[in-house]
N, C-alpha and C positions, 0 to 999 in steps of 0.2 A: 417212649419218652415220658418219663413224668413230670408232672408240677410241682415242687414246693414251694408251701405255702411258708412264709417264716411267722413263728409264733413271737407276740410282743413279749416285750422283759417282765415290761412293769404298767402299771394299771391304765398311765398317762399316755400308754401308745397304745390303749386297748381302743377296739372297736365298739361303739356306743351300741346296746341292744344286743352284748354277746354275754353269754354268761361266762365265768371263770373261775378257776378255783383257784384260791390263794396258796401258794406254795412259799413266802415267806415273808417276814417285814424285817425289810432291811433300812437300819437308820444307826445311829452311834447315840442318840437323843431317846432316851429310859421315857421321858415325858412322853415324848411323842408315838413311841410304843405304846404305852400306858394306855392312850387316847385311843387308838386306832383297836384295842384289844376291847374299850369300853363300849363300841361301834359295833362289835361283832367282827371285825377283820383280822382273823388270825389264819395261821395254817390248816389246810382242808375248809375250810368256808368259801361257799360259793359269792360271786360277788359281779355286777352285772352296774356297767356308765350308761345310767338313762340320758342322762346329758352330756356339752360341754361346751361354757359359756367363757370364751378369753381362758385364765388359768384355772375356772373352777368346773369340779365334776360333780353330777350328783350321781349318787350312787345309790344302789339298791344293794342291801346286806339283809338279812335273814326278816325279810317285809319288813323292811323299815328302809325309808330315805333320808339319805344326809348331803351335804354339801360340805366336798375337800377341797383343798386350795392343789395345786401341783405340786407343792415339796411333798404333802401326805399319798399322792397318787403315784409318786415317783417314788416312795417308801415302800409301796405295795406291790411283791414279785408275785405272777401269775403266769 
């Protein structure tokens, strides 16, 4: 009998203190791509929720910390 475990979609169901790799940003909003690309959050970049405080995460991207709101967290597939 095995376990599965289900892996989360998107960054906003990730488990705080795990690492991940981003496998895509999905949003219909160029800006908001834009933004998330100037963060370091794009495809193959690991990315790791030190926190999560109401709807915001901080996040750890290539040693650097930021703070996303949930729309940007729920942009980010991992």
């Amino acid at each position: 009998m095995s376990s599965k475990t289900t892996q989360p979609e998107t960054l906003s169901q990730a488990t705080p203190n795990t690492e991940y790799v981003i496998k895509d940003i999905q949003t219909n909003d160029e800006e908001l791509t834009k933004f998330l690309f100037s963060l370091g959050c794009y495809q193959g970049e690991k990315v790791t929720i030190l926190s999560v405080l109401t709807e915001n995460f901080v996040i750890s991207v290539k040693d650097a910390r930021y703070g996303i709101n949930q729309e940007l967290a729920e942009a980010i597939i991992i």
